[in-house]
SEDOVEX-210908 format. One line per 3 residues: number of its first residue (from 1); their letters; for each residue x, y negated, z negated of N, C-alpha, C. Coordinates in pm, 1 decimal, always signed. Each point is the difference from the previous one (the first is absolute). Layout:
SEDOVEX-210908
NUM = A = X,Y,Z,X,Y,Z,X,Y,Z | ... $
//
This chain:
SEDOVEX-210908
1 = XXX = +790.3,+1312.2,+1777.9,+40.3,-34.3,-134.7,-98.3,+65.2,-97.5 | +66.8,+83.0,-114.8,-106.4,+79.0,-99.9,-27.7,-131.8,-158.7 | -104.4,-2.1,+21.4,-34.2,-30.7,-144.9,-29.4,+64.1,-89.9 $
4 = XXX = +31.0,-46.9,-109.6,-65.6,+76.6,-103.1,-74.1,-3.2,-103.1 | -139.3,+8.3,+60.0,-144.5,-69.1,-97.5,-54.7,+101.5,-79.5 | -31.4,-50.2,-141.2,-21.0,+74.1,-67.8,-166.1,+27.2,+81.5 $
7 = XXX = -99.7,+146.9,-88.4,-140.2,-15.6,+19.7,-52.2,-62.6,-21.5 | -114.6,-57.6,+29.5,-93.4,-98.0,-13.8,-146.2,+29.5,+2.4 | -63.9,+55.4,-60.1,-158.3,+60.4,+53.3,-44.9,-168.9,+6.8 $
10 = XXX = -54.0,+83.9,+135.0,-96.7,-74.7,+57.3,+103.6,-84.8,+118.2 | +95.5,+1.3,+16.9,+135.6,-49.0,+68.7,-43.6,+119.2,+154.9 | +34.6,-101.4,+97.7,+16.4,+46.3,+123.1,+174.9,+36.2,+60.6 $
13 = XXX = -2.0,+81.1,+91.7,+146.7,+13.5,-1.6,-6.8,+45.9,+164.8 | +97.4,-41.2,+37.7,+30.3,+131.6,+178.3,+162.6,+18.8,-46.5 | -21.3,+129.9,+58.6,+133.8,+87.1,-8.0,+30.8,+4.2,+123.3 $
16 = XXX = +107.1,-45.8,-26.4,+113.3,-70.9,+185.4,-11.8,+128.3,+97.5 | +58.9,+73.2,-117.5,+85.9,+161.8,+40.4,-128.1,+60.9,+89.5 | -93.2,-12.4,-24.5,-137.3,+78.2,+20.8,-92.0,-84.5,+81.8 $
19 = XXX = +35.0,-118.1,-23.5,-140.5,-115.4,+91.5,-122.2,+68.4,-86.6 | -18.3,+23.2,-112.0,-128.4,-10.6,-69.0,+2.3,-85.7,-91.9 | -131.8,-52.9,-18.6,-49.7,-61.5,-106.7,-106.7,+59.4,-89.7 $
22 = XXX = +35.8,-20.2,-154.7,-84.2,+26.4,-89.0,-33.6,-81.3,-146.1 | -87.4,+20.8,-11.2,-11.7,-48.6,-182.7,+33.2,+48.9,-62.9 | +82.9,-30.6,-137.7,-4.5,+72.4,-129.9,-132.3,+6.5,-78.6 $
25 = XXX = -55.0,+146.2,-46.6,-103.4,+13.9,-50.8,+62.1,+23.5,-171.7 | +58.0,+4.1,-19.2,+4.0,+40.3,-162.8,+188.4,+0.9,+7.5 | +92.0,+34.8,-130.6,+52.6,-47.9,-37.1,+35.9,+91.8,-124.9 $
28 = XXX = +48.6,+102.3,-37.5,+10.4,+104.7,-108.6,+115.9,-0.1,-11.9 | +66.9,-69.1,-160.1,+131.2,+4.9,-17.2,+46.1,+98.4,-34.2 | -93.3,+55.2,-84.7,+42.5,+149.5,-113.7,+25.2,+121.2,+121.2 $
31 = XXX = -59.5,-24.2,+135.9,+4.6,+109.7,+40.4,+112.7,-48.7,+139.0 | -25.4,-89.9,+21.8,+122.4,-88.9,+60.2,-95.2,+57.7,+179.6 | -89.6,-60.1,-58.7,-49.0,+45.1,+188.8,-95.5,-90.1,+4.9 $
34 = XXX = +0.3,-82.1,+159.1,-95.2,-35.9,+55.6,-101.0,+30.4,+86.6 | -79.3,-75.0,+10.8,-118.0,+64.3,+122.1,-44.0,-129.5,+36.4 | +9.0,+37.3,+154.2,+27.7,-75.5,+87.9,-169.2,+35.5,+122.7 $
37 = XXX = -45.1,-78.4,+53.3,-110.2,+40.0,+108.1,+14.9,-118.3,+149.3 | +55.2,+85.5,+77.6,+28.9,-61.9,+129.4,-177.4,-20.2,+48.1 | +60.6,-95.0,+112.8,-90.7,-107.4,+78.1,-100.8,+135.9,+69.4 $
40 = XXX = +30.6,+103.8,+19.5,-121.9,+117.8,+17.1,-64.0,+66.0,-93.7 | +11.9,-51.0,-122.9,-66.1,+92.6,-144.1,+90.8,+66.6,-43.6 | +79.3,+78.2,+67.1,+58.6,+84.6,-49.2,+122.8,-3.2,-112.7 $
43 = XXX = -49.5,+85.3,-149.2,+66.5,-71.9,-109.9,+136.6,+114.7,-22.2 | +89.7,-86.4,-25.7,+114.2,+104.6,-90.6,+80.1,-68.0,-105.9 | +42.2,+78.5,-38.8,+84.1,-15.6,-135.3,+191.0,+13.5,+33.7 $
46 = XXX = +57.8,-100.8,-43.1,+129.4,+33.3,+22.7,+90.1,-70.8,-153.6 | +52.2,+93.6,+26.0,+108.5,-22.7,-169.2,+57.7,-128.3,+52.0 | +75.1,-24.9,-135.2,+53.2,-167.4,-8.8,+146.1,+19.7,+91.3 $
49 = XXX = +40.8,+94.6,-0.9,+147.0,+21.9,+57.0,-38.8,-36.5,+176.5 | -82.9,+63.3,+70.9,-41.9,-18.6,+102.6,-38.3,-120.3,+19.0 | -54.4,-44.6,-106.3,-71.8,-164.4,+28.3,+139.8,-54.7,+1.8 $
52 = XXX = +81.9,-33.6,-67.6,+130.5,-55.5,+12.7,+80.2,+31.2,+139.7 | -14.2,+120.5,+66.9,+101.0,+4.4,+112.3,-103.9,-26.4,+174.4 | -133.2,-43.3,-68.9,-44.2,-17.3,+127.3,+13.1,-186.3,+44.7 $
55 = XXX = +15.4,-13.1,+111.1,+1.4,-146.0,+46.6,-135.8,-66.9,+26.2 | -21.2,-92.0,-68.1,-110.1,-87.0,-75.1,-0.2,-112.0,+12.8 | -126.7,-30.6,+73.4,+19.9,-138.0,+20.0,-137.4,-69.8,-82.7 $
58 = XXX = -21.5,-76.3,-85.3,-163.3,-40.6,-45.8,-16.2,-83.2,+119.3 | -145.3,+52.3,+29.0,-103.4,-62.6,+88.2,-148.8,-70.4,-45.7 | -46.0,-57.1,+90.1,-193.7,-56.5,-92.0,-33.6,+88.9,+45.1 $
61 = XXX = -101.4,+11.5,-59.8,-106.6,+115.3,-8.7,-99.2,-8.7,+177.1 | +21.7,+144.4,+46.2,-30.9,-29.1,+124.7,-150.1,-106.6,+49.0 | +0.3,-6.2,+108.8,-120.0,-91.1,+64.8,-152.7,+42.6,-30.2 $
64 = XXX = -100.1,+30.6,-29.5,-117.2,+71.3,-73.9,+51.3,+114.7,-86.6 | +67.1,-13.9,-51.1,-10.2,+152.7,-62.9,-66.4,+7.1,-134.3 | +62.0,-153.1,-121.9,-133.0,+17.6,-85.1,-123.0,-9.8,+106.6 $
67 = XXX = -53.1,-97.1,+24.9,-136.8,+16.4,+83.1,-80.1,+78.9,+5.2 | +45.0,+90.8,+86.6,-86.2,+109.3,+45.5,-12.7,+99.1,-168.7 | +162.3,+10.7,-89.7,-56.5,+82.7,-135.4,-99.2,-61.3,-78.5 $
70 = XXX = -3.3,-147.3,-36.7,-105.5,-77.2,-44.0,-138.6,+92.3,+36.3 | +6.2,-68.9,+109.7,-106.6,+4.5,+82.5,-49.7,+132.4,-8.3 | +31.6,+133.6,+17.0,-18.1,+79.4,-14.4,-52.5,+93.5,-130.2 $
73 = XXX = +102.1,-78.3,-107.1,-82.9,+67.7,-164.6,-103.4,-93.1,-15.6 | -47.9,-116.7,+37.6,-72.7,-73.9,-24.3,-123.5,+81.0,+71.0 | -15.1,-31.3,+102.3,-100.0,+54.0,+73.7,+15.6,+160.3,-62.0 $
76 = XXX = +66.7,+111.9,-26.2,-30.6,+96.5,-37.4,-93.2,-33.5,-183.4 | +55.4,-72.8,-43.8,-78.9,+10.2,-136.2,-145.2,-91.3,+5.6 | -23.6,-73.1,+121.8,-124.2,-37.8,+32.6,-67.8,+100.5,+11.6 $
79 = XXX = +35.9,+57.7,+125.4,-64.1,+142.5,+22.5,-45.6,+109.3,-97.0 | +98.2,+51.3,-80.8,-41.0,+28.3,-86.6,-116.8,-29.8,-107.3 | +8.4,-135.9,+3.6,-84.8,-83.1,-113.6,-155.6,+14.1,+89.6 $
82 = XXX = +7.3,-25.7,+94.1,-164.4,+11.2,+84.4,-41.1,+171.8,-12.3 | +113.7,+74.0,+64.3,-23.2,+155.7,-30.6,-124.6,+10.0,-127.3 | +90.3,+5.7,-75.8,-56.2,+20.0,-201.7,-123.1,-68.3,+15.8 $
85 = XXX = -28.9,-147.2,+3.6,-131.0,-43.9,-12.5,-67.5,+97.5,+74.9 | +6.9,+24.2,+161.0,-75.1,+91.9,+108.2,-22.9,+151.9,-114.9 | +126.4,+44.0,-19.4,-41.6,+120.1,-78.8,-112.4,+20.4,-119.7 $
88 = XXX = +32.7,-126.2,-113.7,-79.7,-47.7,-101.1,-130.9,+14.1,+89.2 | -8.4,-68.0,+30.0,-174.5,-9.0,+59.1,-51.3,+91.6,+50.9 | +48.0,+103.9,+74.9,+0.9,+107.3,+25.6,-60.3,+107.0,-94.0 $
91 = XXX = +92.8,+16.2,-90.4,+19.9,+100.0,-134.0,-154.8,-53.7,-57.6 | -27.1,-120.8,-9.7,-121.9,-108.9,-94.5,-84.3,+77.3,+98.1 | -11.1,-1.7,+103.7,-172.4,+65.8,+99.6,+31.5,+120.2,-30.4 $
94 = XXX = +102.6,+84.2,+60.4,+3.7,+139.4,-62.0,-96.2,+56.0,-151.1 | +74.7,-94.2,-114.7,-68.9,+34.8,-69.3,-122.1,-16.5,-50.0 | -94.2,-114.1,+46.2,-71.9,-37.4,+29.0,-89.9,+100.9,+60.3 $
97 = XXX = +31.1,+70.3,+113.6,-66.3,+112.7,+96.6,-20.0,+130.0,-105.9 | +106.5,+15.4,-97.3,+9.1,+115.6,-77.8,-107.3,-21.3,-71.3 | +16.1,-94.9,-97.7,-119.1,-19.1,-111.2,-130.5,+22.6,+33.5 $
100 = XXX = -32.7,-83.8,+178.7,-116.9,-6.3,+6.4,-58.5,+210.0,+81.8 | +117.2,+64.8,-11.8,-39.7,+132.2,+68.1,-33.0,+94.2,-157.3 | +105.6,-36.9,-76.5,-32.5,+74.3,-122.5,-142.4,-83.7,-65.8 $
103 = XXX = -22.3,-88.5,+4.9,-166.1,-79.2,-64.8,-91.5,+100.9,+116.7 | +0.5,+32.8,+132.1,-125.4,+59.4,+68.2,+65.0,+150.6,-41.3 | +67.9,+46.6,-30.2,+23.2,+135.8,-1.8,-68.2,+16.5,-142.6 $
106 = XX = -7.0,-21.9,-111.3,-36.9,-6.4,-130.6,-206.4,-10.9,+6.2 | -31.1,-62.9,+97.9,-124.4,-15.8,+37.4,-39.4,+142.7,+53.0 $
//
């Protein structure tokens, strides 16, 4: 049986026809196309006409899948954040080492 659901970003979906599942990532009326990123990353875009003739079923959002993305920008912008301090302090002795080579070079 075909339904027929409009887009939804952020809406989960499996396509019967295909046995895949994906999210809607965005939602562009003016251009009448969606983009869509299946359960392997992999993102595409399909016009509204296609979205209408594919068989659609809404699903929950798979078993970890926020999780692990959480989890993942989180811990990446930690990382980041320790990086920078490590660098900062870094750059601070660096220059530190400079000043004190140009003060004995001037001697």
């Amino acid at each position: 049986m075909s339904r027929d659901y409009e887009p939804v970003r952020g809406q989960w979906y499996e396509n019967a026809e295909e046995e895949e599942s994906f999210r809607v990532l965005s939602v562009d009326e003016d251009s009448e196309l969606v983009e869509i990123e299946y359960l392997d990353g992999d993102i595409e875009e399909i016009d509204l006409e296609t979205w209408h003739e594919m068989d659609l079923e809404r699903i929950d959002e798979p078993e970890g899948w926020s999780d692990s993305d959480d989890e993942d920008e989180s811990e990446g912008e930690d990382d980041w954040e320790d990086d920078e301090d490590e660098d900062d302090d870094d750059l601070d002795d660096d220059d530190d080492e400079d000043e004190d080579d140009r003060e004995r070079d001037e001697y």
